[in-house]
Residue frames as qw, qx, qy, qz and C-alpha x, y, z in Angstrom:
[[0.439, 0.602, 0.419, -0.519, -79.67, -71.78, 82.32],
 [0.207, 0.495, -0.605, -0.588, -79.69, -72.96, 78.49],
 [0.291, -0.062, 0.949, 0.100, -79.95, -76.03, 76.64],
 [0.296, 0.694, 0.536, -0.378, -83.10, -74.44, 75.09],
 [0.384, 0.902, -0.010, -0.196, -82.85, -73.24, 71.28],
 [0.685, -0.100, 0.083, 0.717, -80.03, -72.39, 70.03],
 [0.156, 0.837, -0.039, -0.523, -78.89, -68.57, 68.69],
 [0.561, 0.636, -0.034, -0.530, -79.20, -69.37, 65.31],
 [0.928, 0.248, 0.094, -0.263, -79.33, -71.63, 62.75],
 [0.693, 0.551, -0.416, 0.206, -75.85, -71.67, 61.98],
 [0.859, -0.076, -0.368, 0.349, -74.80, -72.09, 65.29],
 [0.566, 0.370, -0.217, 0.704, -73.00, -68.86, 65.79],
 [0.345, -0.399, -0.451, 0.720, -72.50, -66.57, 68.64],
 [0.006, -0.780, -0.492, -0.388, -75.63, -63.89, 68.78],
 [0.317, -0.081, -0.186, 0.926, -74.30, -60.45, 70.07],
 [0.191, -0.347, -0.354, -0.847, -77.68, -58.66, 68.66],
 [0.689, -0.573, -0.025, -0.443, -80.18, -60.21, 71.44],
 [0.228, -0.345, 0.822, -0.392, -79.65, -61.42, 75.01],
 [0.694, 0.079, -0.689, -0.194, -79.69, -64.93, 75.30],
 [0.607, -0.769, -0.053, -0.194, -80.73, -66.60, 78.79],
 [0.867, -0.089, -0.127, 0.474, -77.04, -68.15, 79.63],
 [0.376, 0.422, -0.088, 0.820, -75.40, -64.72, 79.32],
 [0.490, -0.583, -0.187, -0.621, -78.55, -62.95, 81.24],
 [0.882, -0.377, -0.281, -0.002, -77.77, -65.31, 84.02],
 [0.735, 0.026, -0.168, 0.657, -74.11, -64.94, 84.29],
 [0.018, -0.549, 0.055, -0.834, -74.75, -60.99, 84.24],
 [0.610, -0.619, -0.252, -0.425, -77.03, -61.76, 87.27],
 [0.892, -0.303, -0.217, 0.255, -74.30, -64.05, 89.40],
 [0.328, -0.871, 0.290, 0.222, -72.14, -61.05, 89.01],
 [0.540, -0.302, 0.609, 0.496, -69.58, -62.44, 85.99],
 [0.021, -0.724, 0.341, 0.599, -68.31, -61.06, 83.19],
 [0.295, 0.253, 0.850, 0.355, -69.53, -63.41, 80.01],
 [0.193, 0.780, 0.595, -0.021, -72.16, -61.56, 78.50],
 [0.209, 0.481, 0.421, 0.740, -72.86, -58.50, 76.00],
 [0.061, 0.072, 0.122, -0.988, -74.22, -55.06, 76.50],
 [0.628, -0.095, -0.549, -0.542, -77.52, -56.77, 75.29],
 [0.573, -0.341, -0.740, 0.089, -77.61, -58.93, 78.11],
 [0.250, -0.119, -0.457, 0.845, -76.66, -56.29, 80.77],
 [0.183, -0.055, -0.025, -0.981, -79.62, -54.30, 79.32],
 [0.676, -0.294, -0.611, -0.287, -82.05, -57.23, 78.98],
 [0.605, -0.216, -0.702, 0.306, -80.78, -58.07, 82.89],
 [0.045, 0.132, -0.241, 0.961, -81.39, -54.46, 84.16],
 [0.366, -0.216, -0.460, -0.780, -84.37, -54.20, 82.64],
 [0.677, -0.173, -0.669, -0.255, -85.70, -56.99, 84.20],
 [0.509, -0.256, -0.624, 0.535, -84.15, -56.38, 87.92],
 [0.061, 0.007, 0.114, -0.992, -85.61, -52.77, 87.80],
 [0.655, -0.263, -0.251, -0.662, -89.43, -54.48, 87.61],
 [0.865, -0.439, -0.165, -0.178, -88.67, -56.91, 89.68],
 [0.228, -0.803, 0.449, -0.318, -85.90, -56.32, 92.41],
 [0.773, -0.196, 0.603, 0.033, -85.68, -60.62, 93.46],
 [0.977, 0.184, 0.047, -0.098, -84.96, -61.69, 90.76],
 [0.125, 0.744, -0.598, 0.271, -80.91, -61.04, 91.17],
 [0.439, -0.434, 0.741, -0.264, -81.73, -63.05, 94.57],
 [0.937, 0.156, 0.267, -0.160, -83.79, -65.86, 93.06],
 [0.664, 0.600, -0.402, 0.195, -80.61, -66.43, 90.32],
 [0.227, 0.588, -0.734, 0.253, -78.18, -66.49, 92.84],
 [0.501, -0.369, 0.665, -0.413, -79.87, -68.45, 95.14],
 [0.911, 0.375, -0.077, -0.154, -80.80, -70.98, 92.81],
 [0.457, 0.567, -0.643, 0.236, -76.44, -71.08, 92.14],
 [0.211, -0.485, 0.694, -0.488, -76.70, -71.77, 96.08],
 [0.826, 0.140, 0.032, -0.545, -78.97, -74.36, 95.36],
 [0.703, 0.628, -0.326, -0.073, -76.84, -76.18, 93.29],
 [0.011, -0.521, 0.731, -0.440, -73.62, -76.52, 96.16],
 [0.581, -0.171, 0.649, -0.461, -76.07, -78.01, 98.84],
 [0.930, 0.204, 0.005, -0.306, -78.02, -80.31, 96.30],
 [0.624, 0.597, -0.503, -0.035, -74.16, -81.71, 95.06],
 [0.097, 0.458, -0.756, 0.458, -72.62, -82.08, 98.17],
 [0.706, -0.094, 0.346, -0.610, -75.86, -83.59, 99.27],
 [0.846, 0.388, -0.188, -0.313, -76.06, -85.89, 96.37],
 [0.523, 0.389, -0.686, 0.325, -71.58, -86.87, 96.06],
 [0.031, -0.373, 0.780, -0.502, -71.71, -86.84, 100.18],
 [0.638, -0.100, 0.508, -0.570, -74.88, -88.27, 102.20],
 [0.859, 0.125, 0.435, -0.238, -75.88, -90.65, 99.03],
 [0.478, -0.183, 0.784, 0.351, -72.46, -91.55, 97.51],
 [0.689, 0.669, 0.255, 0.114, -73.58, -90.86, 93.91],
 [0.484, -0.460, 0.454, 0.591, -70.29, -90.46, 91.64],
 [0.358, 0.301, 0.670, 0.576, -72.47, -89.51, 88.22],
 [0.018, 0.610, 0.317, -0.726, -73.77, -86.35, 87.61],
 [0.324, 0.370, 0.623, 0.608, -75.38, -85.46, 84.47],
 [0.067, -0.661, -0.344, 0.664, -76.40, -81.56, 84.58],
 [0.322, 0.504, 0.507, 0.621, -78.23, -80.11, 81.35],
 [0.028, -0.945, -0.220, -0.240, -78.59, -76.76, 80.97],
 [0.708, -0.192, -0.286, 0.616, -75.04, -75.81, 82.86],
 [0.002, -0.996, -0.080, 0.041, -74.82, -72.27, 81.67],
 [0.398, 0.691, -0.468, 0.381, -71.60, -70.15, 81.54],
 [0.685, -0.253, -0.500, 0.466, -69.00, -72.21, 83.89],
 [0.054, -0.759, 0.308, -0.571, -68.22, -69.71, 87.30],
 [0.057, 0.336, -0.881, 0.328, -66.84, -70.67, 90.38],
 [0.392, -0.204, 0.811, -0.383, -67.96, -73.59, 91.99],
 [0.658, 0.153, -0.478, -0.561, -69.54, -75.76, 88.87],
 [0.887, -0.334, 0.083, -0.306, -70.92, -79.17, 89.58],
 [0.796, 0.287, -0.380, 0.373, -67.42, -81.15, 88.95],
 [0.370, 0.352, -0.607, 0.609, -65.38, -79.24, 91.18],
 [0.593, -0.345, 0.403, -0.606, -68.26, -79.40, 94.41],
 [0.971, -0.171, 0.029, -0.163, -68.35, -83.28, 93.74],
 [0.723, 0.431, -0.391, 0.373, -64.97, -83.97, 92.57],
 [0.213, -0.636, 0.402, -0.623, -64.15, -82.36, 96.18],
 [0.748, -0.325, 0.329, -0.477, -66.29, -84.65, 98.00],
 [0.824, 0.088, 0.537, 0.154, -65.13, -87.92, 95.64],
 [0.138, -0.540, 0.517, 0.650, -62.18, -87.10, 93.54],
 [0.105, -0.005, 0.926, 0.363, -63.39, -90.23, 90.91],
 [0.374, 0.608, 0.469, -0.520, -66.97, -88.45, 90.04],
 [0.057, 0.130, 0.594, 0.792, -67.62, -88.26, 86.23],
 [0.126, 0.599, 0.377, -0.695, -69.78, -85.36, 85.17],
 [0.050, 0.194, 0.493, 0.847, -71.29, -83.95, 81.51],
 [0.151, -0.281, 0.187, 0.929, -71.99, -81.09, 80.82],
 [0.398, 0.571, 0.590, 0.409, -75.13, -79.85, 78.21],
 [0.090, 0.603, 0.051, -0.791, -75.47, -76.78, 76.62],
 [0.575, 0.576, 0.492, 0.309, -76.53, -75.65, 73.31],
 [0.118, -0.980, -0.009, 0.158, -75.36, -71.91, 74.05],
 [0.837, 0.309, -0.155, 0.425, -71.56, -71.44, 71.56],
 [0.105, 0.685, -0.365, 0.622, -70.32, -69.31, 73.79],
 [0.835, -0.379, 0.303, -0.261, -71.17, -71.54, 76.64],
 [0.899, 0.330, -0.121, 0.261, -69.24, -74.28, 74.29],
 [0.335, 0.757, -0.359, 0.432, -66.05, -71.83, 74.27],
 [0.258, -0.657, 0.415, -0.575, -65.78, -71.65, 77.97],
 [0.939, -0.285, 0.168, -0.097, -66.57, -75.24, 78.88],
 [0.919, 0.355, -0.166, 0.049, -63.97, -76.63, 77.05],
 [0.132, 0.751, -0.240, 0.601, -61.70, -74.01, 78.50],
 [0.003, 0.444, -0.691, 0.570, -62.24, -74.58, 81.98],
 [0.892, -0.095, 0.004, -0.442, -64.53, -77.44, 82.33],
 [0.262, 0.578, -0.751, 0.181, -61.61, -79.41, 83.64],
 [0.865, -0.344, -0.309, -0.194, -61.75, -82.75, 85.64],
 [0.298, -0.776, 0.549, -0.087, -59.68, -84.15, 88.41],
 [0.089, 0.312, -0.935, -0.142, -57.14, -87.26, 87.55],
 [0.163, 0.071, 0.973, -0.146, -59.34, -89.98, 88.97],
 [0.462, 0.619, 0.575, -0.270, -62.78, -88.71, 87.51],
 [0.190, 0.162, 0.639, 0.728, -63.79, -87.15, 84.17],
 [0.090, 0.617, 0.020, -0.781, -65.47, -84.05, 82.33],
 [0.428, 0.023, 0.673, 0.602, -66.99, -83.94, 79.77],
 [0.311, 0.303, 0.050, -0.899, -69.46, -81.40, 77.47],
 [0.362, 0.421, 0.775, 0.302, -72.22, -82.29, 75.06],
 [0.194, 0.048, -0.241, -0.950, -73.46, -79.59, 72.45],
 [0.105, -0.246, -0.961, 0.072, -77.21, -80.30, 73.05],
 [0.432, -0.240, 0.032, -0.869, -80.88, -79.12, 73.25],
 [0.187, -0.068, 0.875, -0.442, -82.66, -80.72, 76.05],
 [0.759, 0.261, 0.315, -0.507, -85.60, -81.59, 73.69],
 [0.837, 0.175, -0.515, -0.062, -83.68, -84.14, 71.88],
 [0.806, -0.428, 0.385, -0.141, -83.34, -86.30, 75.25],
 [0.972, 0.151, 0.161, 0.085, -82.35, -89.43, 73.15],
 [0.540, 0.654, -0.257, 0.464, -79.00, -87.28, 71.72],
 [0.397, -0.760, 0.333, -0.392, -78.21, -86.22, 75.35],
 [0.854, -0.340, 0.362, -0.155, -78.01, -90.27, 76.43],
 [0.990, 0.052, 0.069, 0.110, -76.61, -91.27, 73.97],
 [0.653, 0.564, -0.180, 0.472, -73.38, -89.18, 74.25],
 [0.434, -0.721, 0.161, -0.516, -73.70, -89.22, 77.47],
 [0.987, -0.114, 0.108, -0.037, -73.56, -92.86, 77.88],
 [0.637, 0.604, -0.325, 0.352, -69.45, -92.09, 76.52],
 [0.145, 0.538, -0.486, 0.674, -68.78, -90.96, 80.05],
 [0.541, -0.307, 0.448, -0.642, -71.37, -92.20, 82.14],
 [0.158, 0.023, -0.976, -0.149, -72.38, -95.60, 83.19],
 [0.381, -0.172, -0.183, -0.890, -75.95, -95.78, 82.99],
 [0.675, -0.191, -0.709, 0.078, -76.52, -99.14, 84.54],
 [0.426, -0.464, -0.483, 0.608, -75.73, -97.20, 87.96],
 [0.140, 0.862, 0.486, 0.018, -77.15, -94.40, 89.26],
 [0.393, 0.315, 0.188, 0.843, -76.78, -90.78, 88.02],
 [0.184, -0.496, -0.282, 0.800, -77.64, -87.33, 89.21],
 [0.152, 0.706, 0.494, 0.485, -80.04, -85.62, 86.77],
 [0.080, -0.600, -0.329, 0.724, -79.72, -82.05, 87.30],
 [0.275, 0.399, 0.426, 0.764, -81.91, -79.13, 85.52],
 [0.211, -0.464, -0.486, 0.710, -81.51, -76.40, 87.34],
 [0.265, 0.741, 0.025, -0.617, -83.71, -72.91, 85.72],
 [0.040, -0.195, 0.733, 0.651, -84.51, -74.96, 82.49],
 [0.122, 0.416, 0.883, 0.178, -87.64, -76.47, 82.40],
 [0.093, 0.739, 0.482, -0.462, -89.43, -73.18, 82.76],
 [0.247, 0.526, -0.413, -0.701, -88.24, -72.08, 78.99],
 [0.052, 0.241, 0.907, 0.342, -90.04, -75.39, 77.87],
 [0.342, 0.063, 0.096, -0.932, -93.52, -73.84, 77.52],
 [0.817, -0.055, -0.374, -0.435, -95.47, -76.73, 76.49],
 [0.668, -0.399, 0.524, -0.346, -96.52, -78.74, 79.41],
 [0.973, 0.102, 0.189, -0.083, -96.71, -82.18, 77.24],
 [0.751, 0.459, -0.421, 0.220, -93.02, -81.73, 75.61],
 [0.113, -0.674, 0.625, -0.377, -91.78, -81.06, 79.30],
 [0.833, -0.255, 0.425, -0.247, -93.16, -84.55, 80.20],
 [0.872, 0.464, -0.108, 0.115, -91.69, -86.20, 77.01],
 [0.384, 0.725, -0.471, 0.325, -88.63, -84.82, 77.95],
 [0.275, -0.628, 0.610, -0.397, -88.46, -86.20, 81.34],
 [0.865, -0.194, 0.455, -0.086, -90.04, -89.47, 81.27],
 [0.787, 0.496, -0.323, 0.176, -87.22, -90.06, 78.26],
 [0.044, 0.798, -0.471, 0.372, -84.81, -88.83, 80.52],
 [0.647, -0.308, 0.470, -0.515, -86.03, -89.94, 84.20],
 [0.971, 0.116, -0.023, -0.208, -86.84, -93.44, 82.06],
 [0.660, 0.589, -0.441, 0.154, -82.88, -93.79, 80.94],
 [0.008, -0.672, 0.569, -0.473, -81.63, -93.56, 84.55],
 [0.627, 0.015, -0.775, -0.082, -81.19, -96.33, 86.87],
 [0.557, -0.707, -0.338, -0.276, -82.55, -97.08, 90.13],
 [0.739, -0.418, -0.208, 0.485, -81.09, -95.53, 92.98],
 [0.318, 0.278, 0.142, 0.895, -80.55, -91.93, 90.56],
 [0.034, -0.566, -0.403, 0.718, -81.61, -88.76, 91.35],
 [0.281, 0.748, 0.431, 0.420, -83.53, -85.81, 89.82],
 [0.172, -0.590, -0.138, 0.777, -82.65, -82.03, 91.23],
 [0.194, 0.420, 0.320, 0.827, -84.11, -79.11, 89.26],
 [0.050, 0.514, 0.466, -0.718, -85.52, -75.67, 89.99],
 [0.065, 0.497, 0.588, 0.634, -87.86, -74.03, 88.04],
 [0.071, -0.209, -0.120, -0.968, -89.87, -70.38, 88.20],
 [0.089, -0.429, -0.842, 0.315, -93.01, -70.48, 90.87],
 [0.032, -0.388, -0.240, -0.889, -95.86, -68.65, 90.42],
 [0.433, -0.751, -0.453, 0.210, -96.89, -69.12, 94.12],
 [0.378, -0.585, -0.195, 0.690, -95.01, -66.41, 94.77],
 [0.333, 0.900, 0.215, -0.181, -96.77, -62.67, 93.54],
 [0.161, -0.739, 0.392, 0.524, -93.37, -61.23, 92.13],
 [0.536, 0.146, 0.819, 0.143, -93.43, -64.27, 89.69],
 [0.424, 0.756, 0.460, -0.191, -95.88, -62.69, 87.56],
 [0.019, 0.948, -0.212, -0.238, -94.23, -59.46, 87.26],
 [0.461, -0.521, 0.643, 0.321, -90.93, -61.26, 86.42],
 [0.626, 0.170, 0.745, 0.159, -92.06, -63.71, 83.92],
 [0.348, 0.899, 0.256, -0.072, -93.64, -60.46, 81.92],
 [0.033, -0.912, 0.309, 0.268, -90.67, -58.69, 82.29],
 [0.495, -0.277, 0.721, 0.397, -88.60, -61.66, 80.80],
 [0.482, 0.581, 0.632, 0.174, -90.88, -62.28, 77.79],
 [0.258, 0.960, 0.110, -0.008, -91.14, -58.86, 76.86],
 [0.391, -0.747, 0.295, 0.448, -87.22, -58.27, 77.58],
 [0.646, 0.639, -0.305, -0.285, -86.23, -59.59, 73.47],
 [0.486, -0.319, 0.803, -0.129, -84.98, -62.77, 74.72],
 [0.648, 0.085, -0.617, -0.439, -85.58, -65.70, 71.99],
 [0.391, 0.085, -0.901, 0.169, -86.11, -67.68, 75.17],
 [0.489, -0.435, -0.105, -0.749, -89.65, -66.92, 76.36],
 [0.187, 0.048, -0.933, 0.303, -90.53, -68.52, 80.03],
 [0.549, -0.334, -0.412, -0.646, -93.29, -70.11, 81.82],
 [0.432, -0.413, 0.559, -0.575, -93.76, -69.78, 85.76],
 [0.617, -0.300, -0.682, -0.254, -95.53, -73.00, 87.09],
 [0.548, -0.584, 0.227, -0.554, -97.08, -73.38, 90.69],
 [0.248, -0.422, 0.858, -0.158, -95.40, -75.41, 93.40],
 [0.580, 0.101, 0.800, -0.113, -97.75, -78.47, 92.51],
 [0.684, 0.653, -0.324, -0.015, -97.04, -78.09, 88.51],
 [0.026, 0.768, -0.606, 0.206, -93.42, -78.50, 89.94],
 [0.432, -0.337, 0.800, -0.245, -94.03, -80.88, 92.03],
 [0.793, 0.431, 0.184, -0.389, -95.90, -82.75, 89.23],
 [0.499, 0.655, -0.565, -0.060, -92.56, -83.06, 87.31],
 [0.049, -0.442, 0.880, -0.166, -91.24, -85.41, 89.87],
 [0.901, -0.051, 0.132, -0.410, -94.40, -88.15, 89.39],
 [0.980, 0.079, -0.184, 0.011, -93.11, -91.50, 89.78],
 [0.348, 0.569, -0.474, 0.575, -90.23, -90.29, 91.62],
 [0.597, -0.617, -0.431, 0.277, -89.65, -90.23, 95.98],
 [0.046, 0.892, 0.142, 0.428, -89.25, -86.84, 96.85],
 [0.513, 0.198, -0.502, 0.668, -86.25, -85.35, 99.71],
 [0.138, -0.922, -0.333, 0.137, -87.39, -83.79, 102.63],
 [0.222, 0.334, 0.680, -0.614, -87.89, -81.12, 102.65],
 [0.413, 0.644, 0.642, -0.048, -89.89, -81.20, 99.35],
 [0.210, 0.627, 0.302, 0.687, -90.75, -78.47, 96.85],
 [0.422, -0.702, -0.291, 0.495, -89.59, -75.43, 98.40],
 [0.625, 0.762, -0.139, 0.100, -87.94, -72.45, 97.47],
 [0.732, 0.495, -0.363, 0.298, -84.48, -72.35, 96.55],
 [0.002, -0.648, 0.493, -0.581, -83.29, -70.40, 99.82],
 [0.626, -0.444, 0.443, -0.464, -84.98, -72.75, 102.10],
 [0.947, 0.111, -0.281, 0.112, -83.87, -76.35, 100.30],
 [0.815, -0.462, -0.149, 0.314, -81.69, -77.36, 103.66],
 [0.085, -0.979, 0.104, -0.153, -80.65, -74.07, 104.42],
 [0.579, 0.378, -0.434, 0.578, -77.20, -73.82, 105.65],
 [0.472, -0.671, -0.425, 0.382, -77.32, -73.01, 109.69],
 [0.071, 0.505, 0.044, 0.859, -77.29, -69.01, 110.13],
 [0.007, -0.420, -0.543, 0.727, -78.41, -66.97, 113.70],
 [0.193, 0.289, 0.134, -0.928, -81.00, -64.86, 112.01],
 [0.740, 0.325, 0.548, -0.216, -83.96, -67.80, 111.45],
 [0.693, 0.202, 0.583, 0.374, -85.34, -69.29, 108.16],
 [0.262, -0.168, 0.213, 0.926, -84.15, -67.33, 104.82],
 [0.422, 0.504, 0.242, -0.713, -86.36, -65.16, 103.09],
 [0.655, 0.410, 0.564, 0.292, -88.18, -67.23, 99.55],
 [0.006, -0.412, 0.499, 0.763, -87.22, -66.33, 96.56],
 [0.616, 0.353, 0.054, -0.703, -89.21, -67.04, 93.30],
 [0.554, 0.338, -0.733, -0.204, -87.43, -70.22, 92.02],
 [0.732, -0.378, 0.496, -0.274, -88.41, -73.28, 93.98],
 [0.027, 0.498, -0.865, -0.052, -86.45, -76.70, 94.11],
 [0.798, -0.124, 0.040, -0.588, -86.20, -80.14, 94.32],
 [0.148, 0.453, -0.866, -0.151, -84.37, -83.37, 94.67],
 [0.833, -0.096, 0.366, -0.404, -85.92, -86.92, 94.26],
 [0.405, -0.424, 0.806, 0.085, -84.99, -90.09, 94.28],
 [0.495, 0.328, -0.679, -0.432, -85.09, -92.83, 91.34],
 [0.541, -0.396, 0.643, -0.370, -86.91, -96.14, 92.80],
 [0.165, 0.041, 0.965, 0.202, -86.81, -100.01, 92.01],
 [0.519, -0.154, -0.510, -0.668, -89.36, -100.83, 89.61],
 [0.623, -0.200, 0.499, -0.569, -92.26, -102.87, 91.58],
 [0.144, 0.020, 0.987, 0.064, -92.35, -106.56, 91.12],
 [0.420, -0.053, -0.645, -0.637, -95.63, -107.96, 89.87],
 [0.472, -0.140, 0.644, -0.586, -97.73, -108.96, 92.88]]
């Protein structure tokens, strides 16, 4: 959760407000993040009690979409902006698992997010790791130092998982994707979740972030905003959902209970011929 802003003009690590990458990590239960963030993340879980679950399930999100992505449809590129602070299971080591020879980067714009990739954003021998320093509204800087590690000619795993909902303007969130979504080749994916405001807690949350002294103000959207992001795309079953119920892991005690982030994964198709 990042790739949005930066904490300040020079670049440097911001100890004074919570910042969302830290705010997250405080949520997943690790140990990155300031007394500012703990208080910004309290703050916020004491008006609205999900939103601990929506964060982690969202992380759980992530696993199934990878292993979905490296196993069932053999993709071996994974380009994931917004990454946040690395913790266990990051998207390298849940594909690299499944296909040792997966190459993955990294964005962030978050320097304390920087520190820690570099650190333990590791690869295995036969694939490759790599970061970019990066705000996901210059798209065109993303590809093209991306394009060091990835082949773009084949296809690639767009992930942005709890980012687009700190873009607040509906028309730069399209710029940003159809730059993106445009760069990728047929046969790639898209996976992101993003804040729902089908679901009443939503509200409450979204206030409680905005108001919390974040510099990273967010905006809910409703499952068919969401599902709007993926136009010109072929959608997975089981669709826009939330996060807990995107192909659930089997469990004895039925389906899980939603959470306020909802998902998605869709596919990248041939262009259409000219009839």
């Amino acid at each position: 959760m990042g790739a949005v802003g930066g904490e300040g003009a020079d670049g440097g690590i911001r100890a004074d407000r919570p910042v969302s990458a830290r705010v997250w990590d405080y949520w997943l239960g690790g140990k990155d993040h300031y007394e500012v963030d703990r208080r910004a993340g309290e703050a916020v879980a004491r008006q609205v009690p999900g939103i601990v679950s929506a964060a982690r399930t969202d992380r759980l999100f992530l696993g199934r979409a990878v292993r979905y992505l490296a196993g069932e449809q053999g993709v071996r590129q994974f380009l994931d902006i917004g990454t946040g602070l690395p913790t266990a299971d990051n998207t390298h080591e849940i594909a690299q698992r499944v296909a040792p020879e997966s190459r993955i980067v990294y964005v962030d714009n978050d320097p304390l997010v920087l520190v820690h990739a570099r650190a333990l954003l590791t690869s295995s021998p036969e694939g490759a790791t790599s970061y970019i320093d990066a705000d996901v509204r210059d798209p065109e800087h993303i590809l093209d130092e991306a394009a060091a590690t990835l082949d773009l000619g084949e296809p690639v795993a767009l992930m942005m998982l709890a980012l687009l909902h700190l873009v607040t303007d509906d028309d730069e969130v399209r710029r940003i994707l159809d730059r993106l979504v445009g760069a990728l080749a047929p046969g790639s994916f898209v996976a992101l979740s993003h804040a729902c405001l089908d679901v009443d807690v939503t509200h409450t949350a979204v206030k409680a972030w905005n108001e919390s002294g974040t510099p990273h103000p967010l905006k809910a959207r409703t499952s068919a905003e969401i599902e709007a992001l993926f136009d010109g795309l072929e959608l997975v079953e089981p669709g826009i959902v939330s996060c807990s119920r995107w192909r659930p892991e089997p469990n004895p005690w039925g389906e899980p209970q939603e959470t306020m982030t909802f998902c998605g994964v869709a596919r990248k198709l041939p262009a259409r011929g000219r009839s």
